[in-house]
N, C-alpha and C positions, 0 to 999 in steps of 0.2 A: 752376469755369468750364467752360462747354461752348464749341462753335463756332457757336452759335447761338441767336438766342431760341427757335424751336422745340427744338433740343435740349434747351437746358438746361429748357424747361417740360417735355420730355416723361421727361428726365431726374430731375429733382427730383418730378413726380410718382409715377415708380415708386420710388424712395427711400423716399418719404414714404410709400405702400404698406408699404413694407419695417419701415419704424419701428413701423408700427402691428400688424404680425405680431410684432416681438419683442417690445412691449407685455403682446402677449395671453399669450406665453409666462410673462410675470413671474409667482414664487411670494412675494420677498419686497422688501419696499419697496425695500431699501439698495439693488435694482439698477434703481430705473427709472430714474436719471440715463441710465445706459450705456446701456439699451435704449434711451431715447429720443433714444439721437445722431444716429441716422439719419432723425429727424422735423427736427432741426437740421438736419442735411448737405441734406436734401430742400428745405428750405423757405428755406433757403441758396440753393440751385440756380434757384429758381421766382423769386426778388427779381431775382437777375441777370436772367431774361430778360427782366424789366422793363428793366432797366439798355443791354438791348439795343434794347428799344424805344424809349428814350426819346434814343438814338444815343449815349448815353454822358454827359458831360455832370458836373455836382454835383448833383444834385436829391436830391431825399428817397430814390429806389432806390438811390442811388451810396453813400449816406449809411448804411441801413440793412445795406447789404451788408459793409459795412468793421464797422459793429459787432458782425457774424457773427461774423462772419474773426478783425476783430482779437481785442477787451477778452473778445468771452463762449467761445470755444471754449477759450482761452488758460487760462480757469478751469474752464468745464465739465467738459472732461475730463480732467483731473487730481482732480477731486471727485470724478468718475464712477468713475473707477477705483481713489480708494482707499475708497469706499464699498461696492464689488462686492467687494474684498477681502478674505477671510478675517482675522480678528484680529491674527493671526501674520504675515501679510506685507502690513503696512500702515505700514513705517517709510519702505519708500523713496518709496511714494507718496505720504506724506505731505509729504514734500521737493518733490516735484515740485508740490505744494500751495500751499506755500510760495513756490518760484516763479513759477507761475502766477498769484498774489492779488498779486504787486508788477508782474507784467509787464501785468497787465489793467490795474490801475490807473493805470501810466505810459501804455497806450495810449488809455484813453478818456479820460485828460486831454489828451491829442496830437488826441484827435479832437471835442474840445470847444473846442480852442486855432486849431485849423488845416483847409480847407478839404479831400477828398478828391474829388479828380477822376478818372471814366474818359473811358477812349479808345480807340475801335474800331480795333485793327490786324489788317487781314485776319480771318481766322478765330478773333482773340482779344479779349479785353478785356484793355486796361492799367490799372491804378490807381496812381494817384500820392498822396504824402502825405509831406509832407516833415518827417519823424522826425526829432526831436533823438536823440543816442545810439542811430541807427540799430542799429550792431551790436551792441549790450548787448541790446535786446530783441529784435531776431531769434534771439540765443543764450537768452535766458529764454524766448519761445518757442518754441522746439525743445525744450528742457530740460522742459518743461509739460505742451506736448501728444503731442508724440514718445516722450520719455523716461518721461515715465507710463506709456505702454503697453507700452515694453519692459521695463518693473522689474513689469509687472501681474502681480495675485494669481493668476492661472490661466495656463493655455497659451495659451487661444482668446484673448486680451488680447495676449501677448507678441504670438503671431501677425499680429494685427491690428498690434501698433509694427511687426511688419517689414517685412508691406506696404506699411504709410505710408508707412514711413522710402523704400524702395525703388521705390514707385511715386511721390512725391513728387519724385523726385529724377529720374525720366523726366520727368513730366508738366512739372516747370521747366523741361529742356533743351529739350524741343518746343512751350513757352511764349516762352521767350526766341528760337528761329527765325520765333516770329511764322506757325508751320505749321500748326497747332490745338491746342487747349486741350482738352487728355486730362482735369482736374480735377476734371469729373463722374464719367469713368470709374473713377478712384481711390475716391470718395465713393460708387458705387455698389456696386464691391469692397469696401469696408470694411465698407458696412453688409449685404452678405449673409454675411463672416462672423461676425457680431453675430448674426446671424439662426442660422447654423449654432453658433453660442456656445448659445445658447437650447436649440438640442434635443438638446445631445450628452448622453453619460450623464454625462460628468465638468465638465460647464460651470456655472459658480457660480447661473446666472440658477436652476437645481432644485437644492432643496435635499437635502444625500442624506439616503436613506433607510434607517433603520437596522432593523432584520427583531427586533421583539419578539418579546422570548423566550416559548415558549410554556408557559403552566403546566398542571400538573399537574392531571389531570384528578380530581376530586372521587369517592372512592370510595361507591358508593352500595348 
């Protein structure tokens, strides 16, 4: 969520820029979930300023943006990250898998049951939706999409959970004063270290290279 329709279009478009450079990065399939979260976070970003446009409201933006948010990121990245994973450390991801596939699926039945409404407060949008077992599934998602990143197979992963976890938890406080909606700004962090994940030497998205042995040259 940005503090504006302008924003978050101009937001969500260079995001969505962003997804599309760690794309080109990619050497092997298992990582284009993750490379491609930041074409998620972008196009995420771009619905809402619909959502702005339309003063808020339940309409079809209001509707498609809570399917973002809620049921698919809740699984996507927990797939994403235990797919980018090395063999070897793909048990606790795969937990985070496992919670994420029950908490999607409790949310898009809550969003097939129940109406989601926003509402322009100052510089923010609110959305409302009124969760049976609110607090189970805001705890399976953190557990999903937070905690898969801080249990991920590499650094540039972990890294990425801390920002979340830490920029997440700003960008609530100055959501909830109703000040502005930092939300873009987190989503735009995140995905240029996605982006910086891509080119480092030790980032999973290249595969290493291991230097054949040279033989022996043929006596002649």
């Amino acid at each position: 969520m940005c503090w504006s329709a302008t924003a978050d279009l101009v937001a969500g478009t260079a995001i969505t820029a962003i997804g599309v450079a760690c794309l080109v990065r990619v050497r092997e399939a298992r990582e284009l979930p993750l490379a491609a979260l930041p074409l998620v976070l972008g196009t995420h970003q771009i619905i809402e300023a619909a959502v702005w446009r339309a003063g808020g409201g339940s309409g079809p933006a209001t509707l498609a943006w809570a399917v973002v948010a809620l049921p698919l990121l809740a699984v996507w990245v927990p797939v994403a990250v235990l797919l980018a994973a090395p063999p070897g450390a793909r048990r606790r991801p795969a937990v985070a898998v496992a919670v994420g596939l029950a908490t999607s699926g409790a949310l898009a039945y809550a969003l097939t049951r129940r109406t989601v409404t926003a509402e322009i407060r100052g510089h923010t949008v609110g959305y409302v939706i009124d969760l049976p077992y609110a607090a189970p599934l805001v705890a399976g998602y953190l557990l999903a999409t937070v905690g898969a990143l801080l249990v991920g197979g590499d650094r540039w992963v972990r890294l990425l959970g801390v920002v979340v976890a830490v920029g997440a938890v700003l960008c609530a406080a100055l959501w909830r004063l109703e000040y502005v909606s930092t939300w873009c700004a987190l989503a735009a962090v995140a995905s240029v270290v996605l982006l910086l994940r891509g080119g480092a030497p030790d980032g999973a998205v290249r595969p290493a290279e291991r230097a054949a042995p040279r033989g022996r040259r043929p006596r002649g």
